[in-house]
N, C-alpha and C positions, 0 to 999 in steps of 0.2 A: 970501794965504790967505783973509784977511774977504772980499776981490771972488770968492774959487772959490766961498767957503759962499754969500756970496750969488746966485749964478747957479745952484747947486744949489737954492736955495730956491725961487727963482723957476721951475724947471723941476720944482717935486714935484707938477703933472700929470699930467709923462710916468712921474713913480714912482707913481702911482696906476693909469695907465693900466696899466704893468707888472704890479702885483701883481695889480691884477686880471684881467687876462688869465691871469695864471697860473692863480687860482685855479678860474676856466672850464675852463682846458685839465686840471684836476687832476680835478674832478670830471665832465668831459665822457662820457659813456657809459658812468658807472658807476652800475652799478644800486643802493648804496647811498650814494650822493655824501658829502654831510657827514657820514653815520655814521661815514666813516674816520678821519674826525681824531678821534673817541672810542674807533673798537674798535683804534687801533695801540696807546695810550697805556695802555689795560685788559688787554690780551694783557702788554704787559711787565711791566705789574705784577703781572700774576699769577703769572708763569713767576719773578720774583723775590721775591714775597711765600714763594711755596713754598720755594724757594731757601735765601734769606736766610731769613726770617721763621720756617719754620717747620722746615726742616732744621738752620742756625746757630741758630736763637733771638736774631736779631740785638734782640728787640722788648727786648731786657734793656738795650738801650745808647741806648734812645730820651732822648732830650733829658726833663729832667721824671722821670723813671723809668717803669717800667714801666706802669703806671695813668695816665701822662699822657693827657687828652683825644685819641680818633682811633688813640691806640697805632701800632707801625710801619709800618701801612698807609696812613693818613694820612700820614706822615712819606716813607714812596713815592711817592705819589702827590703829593704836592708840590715832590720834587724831579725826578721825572722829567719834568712837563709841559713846567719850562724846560731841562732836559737837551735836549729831544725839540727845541728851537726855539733852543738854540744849536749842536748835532748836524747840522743840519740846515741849516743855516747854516753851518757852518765846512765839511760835503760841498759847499754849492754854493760856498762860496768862491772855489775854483782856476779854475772856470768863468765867471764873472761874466762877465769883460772875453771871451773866446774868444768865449762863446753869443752873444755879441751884436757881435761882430764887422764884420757888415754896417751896422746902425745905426750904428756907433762909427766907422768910415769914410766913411761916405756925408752923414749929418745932423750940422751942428754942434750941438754942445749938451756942456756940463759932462761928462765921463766919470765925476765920483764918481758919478752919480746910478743907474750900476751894480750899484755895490757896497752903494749904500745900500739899492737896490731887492731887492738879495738877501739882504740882514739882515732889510730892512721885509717882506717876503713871510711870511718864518717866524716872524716878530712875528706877522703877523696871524694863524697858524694856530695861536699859541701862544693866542691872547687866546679862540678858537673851542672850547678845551680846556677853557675853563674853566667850563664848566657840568659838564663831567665831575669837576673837584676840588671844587666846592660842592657837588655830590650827596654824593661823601664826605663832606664835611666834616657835612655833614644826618645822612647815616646813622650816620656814627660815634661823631657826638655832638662833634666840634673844636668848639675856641675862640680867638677871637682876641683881641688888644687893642687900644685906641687907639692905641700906639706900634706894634703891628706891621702896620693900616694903612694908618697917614700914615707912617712913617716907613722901616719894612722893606722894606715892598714897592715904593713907587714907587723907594727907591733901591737896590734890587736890579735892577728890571726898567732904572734909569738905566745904571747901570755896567755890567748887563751888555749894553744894548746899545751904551756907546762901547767896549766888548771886545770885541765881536761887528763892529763894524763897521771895526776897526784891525784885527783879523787878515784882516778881507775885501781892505780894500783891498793890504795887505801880500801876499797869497797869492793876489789877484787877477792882481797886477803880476807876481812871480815867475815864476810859471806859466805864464805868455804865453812868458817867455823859458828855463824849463828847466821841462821837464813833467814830470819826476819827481815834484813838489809835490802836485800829487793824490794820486801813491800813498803819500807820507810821511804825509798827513792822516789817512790811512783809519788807518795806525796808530797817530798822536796822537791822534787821538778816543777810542780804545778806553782808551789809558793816561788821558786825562785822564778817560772814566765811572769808571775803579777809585780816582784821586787825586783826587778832590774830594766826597768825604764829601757823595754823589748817594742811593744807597739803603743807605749805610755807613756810621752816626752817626759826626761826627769824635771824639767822646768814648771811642770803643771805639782809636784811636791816641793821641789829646793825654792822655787818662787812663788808660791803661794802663799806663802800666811798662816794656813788653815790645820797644819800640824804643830805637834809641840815641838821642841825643840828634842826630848829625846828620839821622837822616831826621826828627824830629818839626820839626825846622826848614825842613828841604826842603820837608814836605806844609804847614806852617803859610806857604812862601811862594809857594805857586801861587795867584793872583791868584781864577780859581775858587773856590775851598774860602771865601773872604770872600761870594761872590756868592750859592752853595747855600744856606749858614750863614744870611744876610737870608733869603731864600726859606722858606728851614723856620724859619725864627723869628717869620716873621707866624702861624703856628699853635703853636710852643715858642717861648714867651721867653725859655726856659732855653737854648736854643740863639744867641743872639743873637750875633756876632761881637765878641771882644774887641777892642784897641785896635790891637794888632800885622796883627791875621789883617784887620779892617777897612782900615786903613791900605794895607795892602799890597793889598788888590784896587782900593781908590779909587786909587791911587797907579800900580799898574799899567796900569789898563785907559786911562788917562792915557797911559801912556808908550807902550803901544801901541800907540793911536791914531794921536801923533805921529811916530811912528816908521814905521806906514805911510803913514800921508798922505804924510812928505817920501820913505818910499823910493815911491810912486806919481807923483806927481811930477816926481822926478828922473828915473825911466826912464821917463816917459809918452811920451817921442820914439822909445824904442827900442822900446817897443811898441806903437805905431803904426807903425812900418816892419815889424815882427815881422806883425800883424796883415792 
């Protein structure tokens, strides 16, 4: 495994080369190129701020209360940036190893450096967003801290890309060998935007009352709902992840990982003959 990482290291060129190719071919003939990576991410929050925001009055359940700095707009817009960049990532998942099929037969070189190329792609369109959540953060008047920083953010953006990167390689491998996997995806994305307390403070479930005790345990152990929670606590400290809901997504996105590595691995002979 340390000799695969290191031949993946040695080849993060050709993952350079990739992403950005990608991103030429993303923005190639279009008349407003990088405006898209700001007006996808502002359309959804707006269609949800209305929504949630001002149809629910979800702003009653913001982290902090009501009056917290940035209020539930802020609180959108900071979760949906990395929604938008693991969404996006777990759709190209199932394709990774297929799209690239001719390289993957023809040229030796490492096969993670696929998967890693299709996490690290939407990383970098997540990182291009971000002048669109400091404009909020300006107009709404957010605030941050030094713990949420140094501390929230780089290990939100950590964990959630070894989670991001064990469900690639995991759905990367399957997929080659039953194609179903795609269309299961499409509808665990949808379930996992509703269960990970994304534009749904988790305080409006964990503090409420009005569920039973098994689902507050079921949603406190989706490995996400740890990841969002860092993510909107670099802006609400009040939202910080406790010991259980932390635990459980560092813990996760660990077992993930490993889990697809070795199932990638093991079938990488049968999907190379698949392929």
């Amino acid at each position: 495994m340390a000799s695969r990482a290191l031949a993946v290291w040695h080849s993060r060129r050709v993952v350079s080369l990739l992403v950005r190719r990608d991103l030429k071919v993303k923005y190639q003939s279009s008349v407003l190129g990088y405006a898209w990576s700001m007006l996808e991410p502002l359309a959804m929050a707006g269609v949800y701020f209305f929504v949630f925001g001002l149809v629910f009055d979800t702003n009653r359940g913001v982290p902090g209360g009501g009056d917290a700095p940035g209020g539930y707009l802020l609180f959108l817009i900071s979760g949906l940036l990395p929604w938008l960049w693991f969404a996006q990532s777990l759709n190209q998942a199932p394709n990774a190893l297929i799209s690239h099929s001719k390289l993957i037969t023809t040229m030796r070189m490492p096969r993670e450096i696929f998967p890693v190329h299709a996490v690290a792609a939407k990383f970098v369109d997540y990182l291009l967003t971000w002048p669109v959540l400091l404009a909020f953060v300006f107009a709404l008047g957010g605030r941050t801290t030094v713990q949420g920083l140094l501390l929230w953010l780089p290990l939100a953006v950590t964990v959630q890309l070894v989670f991001s990167l064990g469900l690639t390689l995991l759905l990367a491998t399957v997929n080659v060998l039953v194609r179903d996997v795609e269309r299961i995806v499409r509808i665990f994305n949808r379930v996992l935007f509703y269960s990970s307390a994304i534009i749904i403070p988790s305080g409006l479930v964990l503090e409420s009352g009005r569920f039973p005790g098994w689902f507050v345990t079921l949603f406190q152990f989706n490995p996400l709902l740890g990841i969002f929670k860092m993510h909107h606590a670099v802006w609400y400290p009040a939202d910080a992840p406790n010991a259980l809901i932390l635990s459980t997504s560092i813990g996760g996105a660990i077992l993930i990982l490993v889990f697809g590595y070795v199932t990638f691995r093991r079938l990488e002979t049968s999907v190379l003959k698949e392929l």
